[in-house]
KEDRENPA-603904 format. One record per residue: x, y, z of N, C-alpha, C, O in turn; residue in one letter. Coordinates in pm, whole numbers, padded with zeros to 5 digits, always signed. Each point is the difference from the previous one (the first is absolute). Example, Ala and Ser with C-alpha at 12.3 -4.5 7.8 and 13.67 -1.06 7.14 Angstrom:
+01319-00569+00780-00089+00119+00000+00090+00120+00000+00104-00002+00066a;-00139+00107-00138+00082+00119+00006-00077+00109+00073+00051+00111+00017s;
//
This chain:
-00500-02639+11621+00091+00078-00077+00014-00061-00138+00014-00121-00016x;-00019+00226-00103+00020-00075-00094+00161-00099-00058+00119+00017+00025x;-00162-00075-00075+00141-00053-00069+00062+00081-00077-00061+00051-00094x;+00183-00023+00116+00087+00082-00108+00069-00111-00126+00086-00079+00038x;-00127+00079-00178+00084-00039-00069+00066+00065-00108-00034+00093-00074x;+00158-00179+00084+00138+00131-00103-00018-00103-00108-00031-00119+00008x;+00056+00189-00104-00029-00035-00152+00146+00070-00108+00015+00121-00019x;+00066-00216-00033+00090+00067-00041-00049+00059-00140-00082-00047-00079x;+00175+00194+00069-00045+00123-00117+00104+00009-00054+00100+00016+00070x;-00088-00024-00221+00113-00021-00123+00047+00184+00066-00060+00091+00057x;+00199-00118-00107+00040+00040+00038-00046+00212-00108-00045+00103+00049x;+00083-00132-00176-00086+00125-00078-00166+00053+00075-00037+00116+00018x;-00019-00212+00006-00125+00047+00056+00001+00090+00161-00075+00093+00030x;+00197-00164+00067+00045+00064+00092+00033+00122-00008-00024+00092+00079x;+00094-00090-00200+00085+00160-00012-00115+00074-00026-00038+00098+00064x;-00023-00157-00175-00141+00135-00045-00078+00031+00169-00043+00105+00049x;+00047-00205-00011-00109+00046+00149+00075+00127+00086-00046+00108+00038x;+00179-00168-00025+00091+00055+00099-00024+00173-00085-00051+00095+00059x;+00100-00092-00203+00028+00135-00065-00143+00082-00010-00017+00120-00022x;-00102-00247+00051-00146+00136-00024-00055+00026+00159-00118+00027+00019x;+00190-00035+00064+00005+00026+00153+00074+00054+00054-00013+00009+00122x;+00141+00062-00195+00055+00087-00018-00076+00105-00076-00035+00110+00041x;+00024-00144-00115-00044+00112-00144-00151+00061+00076-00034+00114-00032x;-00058-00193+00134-00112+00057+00015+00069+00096+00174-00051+00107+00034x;+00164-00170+00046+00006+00049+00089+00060+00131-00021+00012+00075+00097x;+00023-00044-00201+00090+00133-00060-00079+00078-00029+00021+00118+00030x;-00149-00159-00104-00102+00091-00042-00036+00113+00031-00073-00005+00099x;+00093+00138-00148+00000+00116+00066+00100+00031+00093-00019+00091+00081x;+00125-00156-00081+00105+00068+00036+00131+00052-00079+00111-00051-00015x;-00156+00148-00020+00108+00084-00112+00100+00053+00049-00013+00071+00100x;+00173-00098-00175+00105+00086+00098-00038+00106-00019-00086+00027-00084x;+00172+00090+00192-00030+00132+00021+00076+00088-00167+00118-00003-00034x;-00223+00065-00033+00066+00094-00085+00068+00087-00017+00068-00017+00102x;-00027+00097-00146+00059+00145+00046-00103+00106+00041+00058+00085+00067x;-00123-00071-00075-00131+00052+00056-00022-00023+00126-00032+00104+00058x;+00038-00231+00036-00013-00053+00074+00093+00064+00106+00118-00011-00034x;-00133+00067+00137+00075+00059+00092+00082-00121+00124-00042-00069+00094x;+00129+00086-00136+00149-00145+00091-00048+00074+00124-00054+00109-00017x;+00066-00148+00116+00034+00039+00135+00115-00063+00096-00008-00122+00005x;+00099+00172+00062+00154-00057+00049-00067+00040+00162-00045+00104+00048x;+00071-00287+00024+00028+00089+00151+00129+00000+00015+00083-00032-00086x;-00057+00075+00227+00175+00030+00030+00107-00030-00033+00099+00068-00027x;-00126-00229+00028+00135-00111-00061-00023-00004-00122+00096-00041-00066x;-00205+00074-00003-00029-00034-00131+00089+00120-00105+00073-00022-00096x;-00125+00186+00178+00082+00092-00024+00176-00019+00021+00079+00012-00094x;-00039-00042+00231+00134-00020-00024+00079-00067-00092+00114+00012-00045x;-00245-00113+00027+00076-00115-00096+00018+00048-00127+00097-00053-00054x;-00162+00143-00021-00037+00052-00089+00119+00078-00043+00076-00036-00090x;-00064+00169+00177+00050+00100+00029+00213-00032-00032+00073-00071+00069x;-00034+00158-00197+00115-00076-00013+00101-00008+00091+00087-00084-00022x;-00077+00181+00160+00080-00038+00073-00009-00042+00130+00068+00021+00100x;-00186-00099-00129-00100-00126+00094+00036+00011+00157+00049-00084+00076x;-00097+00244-00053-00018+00030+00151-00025-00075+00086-00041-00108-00043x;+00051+00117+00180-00080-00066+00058-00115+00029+00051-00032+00113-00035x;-00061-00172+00114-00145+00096+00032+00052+00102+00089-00021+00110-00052x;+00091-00097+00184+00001+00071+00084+00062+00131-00052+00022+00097+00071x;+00012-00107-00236+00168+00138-00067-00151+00079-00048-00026+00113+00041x;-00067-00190-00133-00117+00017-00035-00105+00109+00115-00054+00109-00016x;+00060-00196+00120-00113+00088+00071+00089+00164+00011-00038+00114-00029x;+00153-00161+00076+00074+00119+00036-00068+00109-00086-00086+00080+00038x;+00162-00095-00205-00029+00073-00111-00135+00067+00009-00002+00122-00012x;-00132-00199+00036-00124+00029+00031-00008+00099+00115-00062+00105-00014x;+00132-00140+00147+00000+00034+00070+00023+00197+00011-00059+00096+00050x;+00192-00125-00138+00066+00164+00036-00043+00047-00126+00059+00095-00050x;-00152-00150-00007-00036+00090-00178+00160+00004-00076+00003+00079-00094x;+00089-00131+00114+00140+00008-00097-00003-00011-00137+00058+00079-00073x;-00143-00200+00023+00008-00021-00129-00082-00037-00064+00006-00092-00081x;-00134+00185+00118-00122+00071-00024-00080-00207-00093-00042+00000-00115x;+00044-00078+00165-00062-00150+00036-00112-00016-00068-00073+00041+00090x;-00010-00071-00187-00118-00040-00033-00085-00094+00072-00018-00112-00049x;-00037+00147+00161-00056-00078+00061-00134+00002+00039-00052+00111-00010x;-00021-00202+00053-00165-00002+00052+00007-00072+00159+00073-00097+00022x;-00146+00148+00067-00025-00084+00086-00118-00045+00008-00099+00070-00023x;+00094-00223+00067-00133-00058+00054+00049-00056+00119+00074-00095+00023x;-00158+00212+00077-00021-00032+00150+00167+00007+00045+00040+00110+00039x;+00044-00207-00044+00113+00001+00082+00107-00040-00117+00109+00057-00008x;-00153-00173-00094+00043+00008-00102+00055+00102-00111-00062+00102-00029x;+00160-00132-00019+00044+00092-00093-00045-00069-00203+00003-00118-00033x;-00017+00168-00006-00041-00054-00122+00078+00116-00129+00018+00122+00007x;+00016-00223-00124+00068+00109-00097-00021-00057-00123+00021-00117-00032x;-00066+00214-00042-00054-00014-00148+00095-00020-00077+00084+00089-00007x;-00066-00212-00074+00183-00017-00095-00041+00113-00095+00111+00053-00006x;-00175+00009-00059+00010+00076-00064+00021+00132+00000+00035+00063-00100x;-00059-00004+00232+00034+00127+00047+00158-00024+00053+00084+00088+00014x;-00069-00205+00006+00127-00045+00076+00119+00014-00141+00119+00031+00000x;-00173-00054-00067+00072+00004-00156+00048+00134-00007+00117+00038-00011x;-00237+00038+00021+00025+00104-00089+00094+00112+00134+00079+00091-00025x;-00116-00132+00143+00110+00038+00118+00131-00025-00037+00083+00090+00001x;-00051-00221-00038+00153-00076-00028+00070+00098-00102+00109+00055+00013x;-00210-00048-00130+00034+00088-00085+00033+00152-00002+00092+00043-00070x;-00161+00032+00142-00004+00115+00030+00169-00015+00071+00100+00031-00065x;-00096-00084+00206+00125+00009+00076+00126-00066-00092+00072-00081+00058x;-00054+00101-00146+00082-00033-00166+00130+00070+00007+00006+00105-00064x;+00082-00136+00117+00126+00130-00028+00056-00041-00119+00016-00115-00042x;+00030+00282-00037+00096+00017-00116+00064-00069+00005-00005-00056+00109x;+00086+00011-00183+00130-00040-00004+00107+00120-00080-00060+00091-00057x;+00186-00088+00052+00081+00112-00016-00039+00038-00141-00013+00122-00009x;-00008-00177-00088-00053+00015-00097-00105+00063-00025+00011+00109-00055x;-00111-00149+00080-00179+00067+00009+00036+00108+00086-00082+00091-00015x;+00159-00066+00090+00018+00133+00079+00081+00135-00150-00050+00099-00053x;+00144-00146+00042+00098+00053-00113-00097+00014-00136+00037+00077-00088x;-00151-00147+00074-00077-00007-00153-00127+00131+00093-00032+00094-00073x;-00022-00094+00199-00069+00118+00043+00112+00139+00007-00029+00105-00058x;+00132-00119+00121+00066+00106-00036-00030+00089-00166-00066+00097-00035x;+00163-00205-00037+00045+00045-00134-00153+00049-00052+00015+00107-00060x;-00125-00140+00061-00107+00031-00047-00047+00148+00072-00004+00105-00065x;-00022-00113+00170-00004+00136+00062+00107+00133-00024-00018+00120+00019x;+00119-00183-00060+00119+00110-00058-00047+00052-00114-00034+00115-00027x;+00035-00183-00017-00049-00007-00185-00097+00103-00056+00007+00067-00103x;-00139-00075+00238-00155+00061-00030+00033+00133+00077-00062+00102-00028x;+00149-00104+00115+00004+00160+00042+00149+00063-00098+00037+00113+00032x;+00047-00188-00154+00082+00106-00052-00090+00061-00113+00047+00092-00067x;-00176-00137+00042-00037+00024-00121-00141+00101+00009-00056+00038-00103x;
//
């Protein structure tokens, strides 16, 4: 077996080794862009989701079609796109008394004239 010998390394020269063994193990790994499609599993969705369901309120929802869910399955898994999930959150958006009263007054307006 060979002999192992340790040899002490200044300490700047350490860091450069340590930071280009990082820098090469990173290589080609780019964070995800906006382009880049997120994917949420269950807990990932609840966690997400602002009034952080639990999985079993979740399947339900899926279950009875209630609140029409952006979802994919793989095999038994459930899988959900944050970006369709977005634009779900958004859609299910209620007025507030205001934005209700500013659709009123506007619709009044276009049929006195």
């Amino acid at each position: 077996m060979d002999n192992l010998i340790l040899t002490p390394i200044p300490l700047p020269e350490l860091k450069n080794l340590i930071r280009g063994a990082v820098d090469e193990a990173l290589k080609g790994h780019q964070p995800p862009t906006e382009d880049t499609p997120v994917w949420l599993n269950l807990q990932q969705f609840c966690d997400y989701h602002p009034d952080s369901p639990k999985p079993p309120t979740v399947y339900g929802w899926i279950s009875q079609n209630k609140s029409d869910v952006p979802f994919h399955k793989d095999g038994k898994k459930l899988r959900f796109l944050k970006s369709e999930v977005d634009a779900w959150l958004l859609r299910g958006k209620r007025k507030n008394q205001f934005e209700i009263n500013r659709v009123v007054d506007r619709a009044i307006t276009s049929h006195i004239k």
